[in-house]
C-alpha positions in Angstrom: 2.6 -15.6 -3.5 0.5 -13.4 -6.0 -0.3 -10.0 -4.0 -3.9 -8.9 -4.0 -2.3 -5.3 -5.7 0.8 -5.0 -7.0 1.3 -1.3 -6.8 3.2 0.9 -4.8 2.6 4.3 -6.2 -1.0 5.5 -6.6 -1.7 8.8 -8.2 -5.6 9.3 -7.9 -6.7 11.9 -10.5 -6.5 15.5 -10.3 -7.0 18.3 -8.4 -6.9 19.2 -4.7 -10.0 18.4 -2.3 -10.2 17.6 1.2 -9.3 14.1 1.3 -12.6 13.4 3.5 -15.2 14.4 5.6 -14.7 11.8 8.3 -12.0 12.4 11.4 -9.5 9.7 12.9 -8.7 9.8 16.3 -5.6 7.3 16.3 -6.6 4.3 16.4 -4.8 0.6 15.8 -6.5 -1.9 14.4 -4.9 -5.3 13.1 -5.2 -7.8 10.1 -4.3 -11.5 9.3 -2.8 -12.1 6.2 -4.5 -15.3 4.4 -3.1 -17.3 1.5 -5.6 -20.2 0.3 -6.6 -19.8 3.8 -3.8 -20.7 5.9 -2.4 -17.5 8.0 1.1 -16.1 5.9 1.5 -13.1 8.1 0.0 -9.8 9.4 -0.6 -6.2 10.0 -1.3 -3.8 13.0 -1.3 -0.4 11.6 -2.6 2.9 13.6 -3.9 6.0 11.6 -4.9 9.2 12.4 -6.2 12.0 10.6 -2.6 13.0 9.6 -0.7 10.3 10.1 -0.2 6.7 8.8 2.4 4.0 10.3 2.6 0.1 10.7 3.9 -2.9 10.8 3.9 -6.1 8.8 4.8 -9.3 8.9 4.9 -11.7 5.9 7.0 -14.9 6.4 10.5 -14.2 7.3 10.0 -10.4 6.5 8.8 -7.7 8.5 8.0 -4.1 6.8 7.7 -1.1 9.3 6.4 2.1 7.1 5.3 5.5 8.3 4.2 8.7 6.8 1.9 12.0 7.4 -1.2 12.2 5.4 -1.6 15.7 3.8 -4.7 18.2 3.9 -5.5 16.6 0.5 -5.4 13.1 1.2 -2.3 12.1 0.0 1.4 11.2 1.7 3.8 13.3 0.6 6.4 10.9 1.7 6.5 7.6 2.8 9.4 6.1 4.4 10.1 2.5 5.1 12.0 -0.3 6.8 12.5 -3.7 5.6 14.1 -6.8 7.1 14.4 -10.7 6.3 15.5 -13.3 8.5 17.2 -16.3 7.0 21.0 -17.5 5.9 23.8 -15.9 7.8 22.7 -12.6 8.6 19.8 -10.6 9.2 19.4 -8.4 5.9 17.7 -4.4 6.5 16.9 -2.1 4.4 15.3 1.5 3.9 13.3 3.4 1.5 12.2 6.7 1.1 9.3 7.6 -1.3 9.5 11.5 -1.7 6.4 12.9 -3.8 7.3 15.6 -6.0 4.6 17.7 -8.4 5.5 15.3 -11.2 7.7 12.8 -9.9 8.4 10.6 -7.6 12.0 10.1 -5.7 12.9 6.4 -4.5 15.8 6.0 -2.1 16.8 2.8 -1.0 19.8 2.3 1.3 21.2 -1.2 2.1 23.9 -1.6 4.7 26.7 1.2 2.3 24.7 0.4 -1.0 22.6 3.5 -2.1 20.2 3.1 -5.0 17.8 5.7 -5.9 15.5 5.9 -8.7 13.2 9.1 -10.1 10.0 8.2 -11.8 7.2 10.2 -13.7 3.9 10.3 -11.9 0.9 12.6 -11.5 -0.3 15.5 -9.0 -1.8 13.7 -6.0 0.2 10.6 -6.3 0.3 8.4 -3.2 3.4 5.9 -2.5 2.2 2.8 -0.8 3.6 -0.7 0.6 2.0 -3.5 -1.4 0.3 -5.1 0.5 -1.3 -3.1 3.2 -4.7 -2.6 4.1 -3.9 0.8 6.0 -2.3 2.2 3.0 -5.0 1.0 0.7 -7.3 2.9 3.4 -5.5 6.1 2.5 -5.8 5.5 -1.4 -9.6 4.5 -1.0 -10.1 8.1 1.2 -8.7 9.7 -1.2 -11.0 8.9 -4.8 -13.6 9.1 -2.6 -13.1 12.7 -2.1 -12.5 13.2 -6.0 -15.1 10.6 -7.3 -18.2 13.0 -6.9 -20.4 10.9 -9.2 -18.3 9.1 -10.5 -18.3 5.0 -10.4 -14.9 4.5 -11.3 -11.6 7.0 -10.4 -8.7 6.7 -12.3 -5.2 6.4 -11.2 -1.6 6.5 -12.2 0.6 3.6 -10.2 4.2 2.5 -10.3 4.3 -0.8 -9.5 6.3 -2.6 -7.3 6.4 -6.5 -5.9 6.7 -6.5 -2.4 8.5 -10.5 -2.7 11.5 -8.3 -4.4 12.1 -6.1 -1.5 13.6 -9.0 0.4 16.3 -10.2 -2.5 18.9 -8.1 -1.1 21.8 -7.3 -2.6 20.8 -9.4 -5.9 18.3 -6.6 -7.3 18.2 -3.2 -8.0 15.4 -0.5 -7.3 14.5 0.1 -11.2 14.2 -3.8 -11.7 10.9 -4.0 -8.9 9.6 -0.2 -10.2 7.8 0.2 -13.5 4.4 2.7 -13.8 1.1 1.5 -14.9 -2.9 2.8 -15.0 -4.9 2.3 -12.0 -8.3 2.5 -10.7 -10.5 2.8 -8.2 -14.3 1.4 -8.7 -16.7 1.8 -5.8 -19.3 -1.3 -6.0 -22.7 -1.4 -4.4 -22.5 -2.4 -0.7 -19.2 -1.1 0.6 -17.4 -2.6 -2.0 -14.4 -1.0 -3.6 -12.2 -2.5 -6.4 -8.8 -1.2 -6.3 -6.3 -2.5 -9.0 -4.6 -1.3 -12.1 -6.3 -1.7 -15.8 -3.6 -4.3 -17.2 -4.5 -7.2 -14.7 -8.0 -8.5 -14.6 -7.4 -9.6 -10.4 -7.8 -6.8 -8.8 -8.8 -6.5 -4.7 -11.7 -6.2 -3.1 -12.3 -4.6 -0.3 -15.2 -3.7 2.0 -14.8 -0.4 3.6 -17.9 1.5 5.7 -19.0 4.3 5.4 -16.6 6.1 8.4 -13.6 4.9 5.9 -12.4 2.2 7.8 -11.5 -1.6 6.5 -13.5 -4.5 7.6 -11.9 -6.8 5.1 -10.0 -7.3 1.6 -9.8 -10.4 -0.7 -8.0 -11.1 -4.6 -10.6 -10.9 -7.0 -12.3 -13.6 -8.8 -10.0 -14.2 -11.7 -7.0 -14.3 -9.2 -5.2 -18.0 -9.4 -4.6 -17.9 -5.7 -6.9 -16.3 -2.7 -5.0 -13.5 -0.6 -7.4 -12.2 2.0 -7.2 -10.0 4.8 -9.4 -10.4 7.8 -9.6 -8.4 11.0 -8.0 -9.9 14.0 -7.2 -8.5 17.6 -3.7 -10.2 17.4 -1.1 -7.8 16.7 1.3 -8.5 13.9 5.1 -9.7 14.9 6.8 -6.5 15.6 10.2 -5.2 12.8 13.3 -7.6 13.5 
């Protein structure tokens, strides 16, 4: 399965701002994951105005990430648990994503196997899970607050593919981390295009005007449709 953006690191631009004008009282919304428009999995994610966390569910695996959203906007460290049903055991694992001024820190641990892995980013980076519609929230929040006239804001990424995560203990974290340019293009109609600049597909989301999600989708050039739609079915809790 192709994800709708393949990123897991988004630096947006420069500078610091107040991320946005707009409060959030916690509040948990949920998602269905749709792949050629049969259900693959899920999200139920609650964010506040300082803090991010959630839960996914996508096939066997399940992805629990939290973090606290900054005065600017951005996460200065995202932590995350994976797992992945299937064979003889029950495989977990955990990552940290610790934002530095020009760098960012990945440490994954994997039963005793410790990997970590330092890579070059920009002021105001923002580590995400990939995919997730609450973290692509944050990132949206974010360029907003820096985009001032501006159609288009861009972004520095290291990538990631989520599908890796799971391939435990056959991979290592440099093989699924590479940077990359990104962007953010705000569309009439509460459109936002969020993707980086060497992939034509790039999502689509509609977000309001109080910053929340109503919906994502792959874009047009994508050669499989990932979508995102609201639900009020909770996503399958971590195993």
């Amino acid at each position: 399965m192709k994800h709708i953006l393949a990123v897991c690191v988004a630096g947006v631009a420069f500078g610091v701002v107040t991320a946005s004008s707009h409060t959030f009282p916690p509040e948990t919304r949920s998602f269905a994951y749709m792949h050629d428009n049969k259900p693959v999995g899920g999200e139920t994610f609650t964010r506040s105005a300082d803090s991010i966390s959630g839960e996914i569910a996508l096939g066997t695996s399940r992805v629990h990430y939290e973090g606290r959203i900054a005065a600017d906007g951005t996460i200065p460290r995202l932590d995350i648990q994976t797992s992945r049903s299937g064979g003889a055991a029950n495989t977990q694992g955990f990552i940290s994503m610790i934002v530095g001024r020009d760098s960012v820190l990945l440490i994954e641990r994997v039963g005793r196997k410790v990997d970590s892995l330092r890579l070059a980013s920009r002021p105001g980076t923002i580590p995400i899970f990939d995919p997730s519609i609450g973290l692509y929230e944050v990132i949206v929040a974010r360029a907003r607050a820096l985009k001032a006239r501006a159609k288009t804001v861009p972004m520095s990424v290291v990538k990631i593919d989520a599908d890796d995560l799971g391939k435990f203990p056959t991979r290592s974290l440099r093989s699924i981390a590479a940077f990359v340019p990104g962007e953010v293009t705000f569309l009439p109609a509460d459109t936002v295009m969020l993707g980086n600049t060497q992939e034509k597909d790039k999502v689509r989301l509609i977000i309001g005007a109080d910053g929340r999600a109503r919906a994502a989708a792959s874009g047009a050039d994508a050669k499989d449709h990932f979508s995102m739609r609201p639900t009020s079915k909770p996503a399958p809790l971590k195993r």
